[in-house]
N, C-alpha and C positions, 0 to 999 in steps of 0.2 A: 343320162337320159336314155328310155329305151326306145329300140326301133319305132314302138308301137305309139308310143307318146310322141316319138319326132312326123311320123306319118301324120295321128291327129293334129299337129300341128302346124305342120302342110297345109291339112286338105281346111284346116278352118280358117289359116288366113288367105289361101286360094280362096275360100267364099268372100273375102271381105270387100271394100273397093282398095285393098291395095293391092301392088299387080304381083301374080305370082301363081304357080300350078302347084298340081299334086301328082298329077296322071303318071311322070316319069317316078317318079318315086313308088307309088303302086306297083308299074309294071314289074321295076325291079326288085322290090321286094317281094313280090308273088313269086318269083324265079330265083330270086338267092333266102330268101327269108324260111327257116323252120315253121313260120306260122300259118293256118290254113287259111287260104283263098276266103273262106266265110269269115275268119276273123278279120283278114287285111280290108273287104269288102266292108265290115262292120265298122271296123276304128276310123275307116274315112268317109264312110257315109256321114255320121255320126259327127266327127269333124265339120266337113262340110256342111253339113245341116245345121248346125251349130252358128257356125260362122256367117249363115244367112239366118237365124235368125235375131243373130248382132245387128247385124243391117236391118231388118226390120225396125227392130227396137229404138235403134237411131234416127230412122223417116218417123216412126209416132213422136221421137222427141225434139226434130227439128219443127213439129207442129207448135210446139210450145214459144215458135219465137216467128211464128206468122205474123203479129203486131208490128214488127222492127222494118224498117224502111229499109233496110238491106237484103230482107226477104224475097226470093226469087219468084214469087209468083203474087198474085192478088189475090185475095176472097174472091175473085167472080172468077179467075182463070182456077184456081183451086176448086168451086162447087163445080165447074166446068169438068174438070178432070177427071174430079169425085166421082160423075154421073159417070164417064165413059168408062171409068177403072170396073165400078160395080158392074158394067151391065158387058163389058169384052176383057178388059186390063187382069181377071183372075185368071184367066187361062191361062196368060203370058208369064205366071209365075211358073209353068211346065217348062218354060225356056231357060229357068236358072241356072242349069247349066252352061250354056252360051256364053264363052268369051266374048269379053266386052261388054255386054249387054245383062246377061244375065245378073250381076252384082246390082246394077241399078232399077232396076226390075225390083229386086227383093226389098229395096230401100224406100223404092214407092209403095210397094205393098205396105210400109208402116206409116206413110204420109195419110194414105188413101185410107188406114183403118181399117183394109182388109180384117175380116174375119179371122183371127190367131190359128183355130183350129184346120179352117180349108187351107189356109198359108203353110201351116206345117203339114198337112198332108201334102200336099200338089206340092212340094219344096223338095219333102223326103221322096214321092216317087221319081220325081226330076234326077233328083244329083246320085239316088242310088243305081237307077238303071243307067246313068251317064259311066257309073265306077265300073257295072256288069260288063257293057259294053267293053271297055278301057279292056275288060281282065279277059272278054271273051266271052265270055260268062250267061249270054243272054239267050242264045238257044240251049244250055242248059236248066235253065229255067221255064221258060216259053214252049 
């Protein structure tokens, strides 16, 4: 496996809900790695982005079993939800970077049926300016 594949594979299952970072791995591979800063910045953005929108994909499929008595919410707590995701809850997808929080954030965004396209914009600017920052990277850019 190369560096660049173990990185992507970091930073996508640091997106998942299972526990786990990227950032140290980043920083050191920025500082011992041949590869450039744009590409390290790339493979784990990309990573990362990925791996939120696993989670996604996961909250539209656990929609699929909203009928089951084991299901943690009700249809009126769910159109409840619905309403307050659509009208403040999309913003909150800029915090997918956020440990802890962030992964379950991206999971309701697939419950709630956010919009594929705003989710992956507001998702990719989220985690890639999380990685700039990480690398330093941000008044370079800015």
């Amino acid at each position: 496996m190369t560096s660049l594949t173990a990185l992507f594979l970091l930073a996508f299952s640091a997106a998942t809900l299972l526990p786990g970072g990227s950032e140290a791995a980043l920083v050191a591979m920025a500082s011992l790695s041949e590869h450039t800063t744009l590409t390290l910045l790339l493979v784990a953005s990309a990573g990362n982005i990925l791996g939120s929108v696993l989670n996604y994909g996961l909250g539209r499929l656990a929609l699929h079993y909203q009928d089951r008595k084991w299901f943690p919410a009700t249809p009126a707590a769910l159109n409840k939800a619905r309403g307050w995701f659509t009208r403040w809850g999309q913003w909150a997808v800029l915090l997918a970077w956020v440990p802890i929080i962030g992964d379950p954030i991206t999971v309701a965004a697939g419950v709630m049926r956010m919009n594929f396209a705003l989710f992956l914009l507001l998702v990719t600017i989220s985690k890639t300016l999380r990685y700039m920052a990480v690398m330093g990277l941000v008044g370079a850019f800015f």
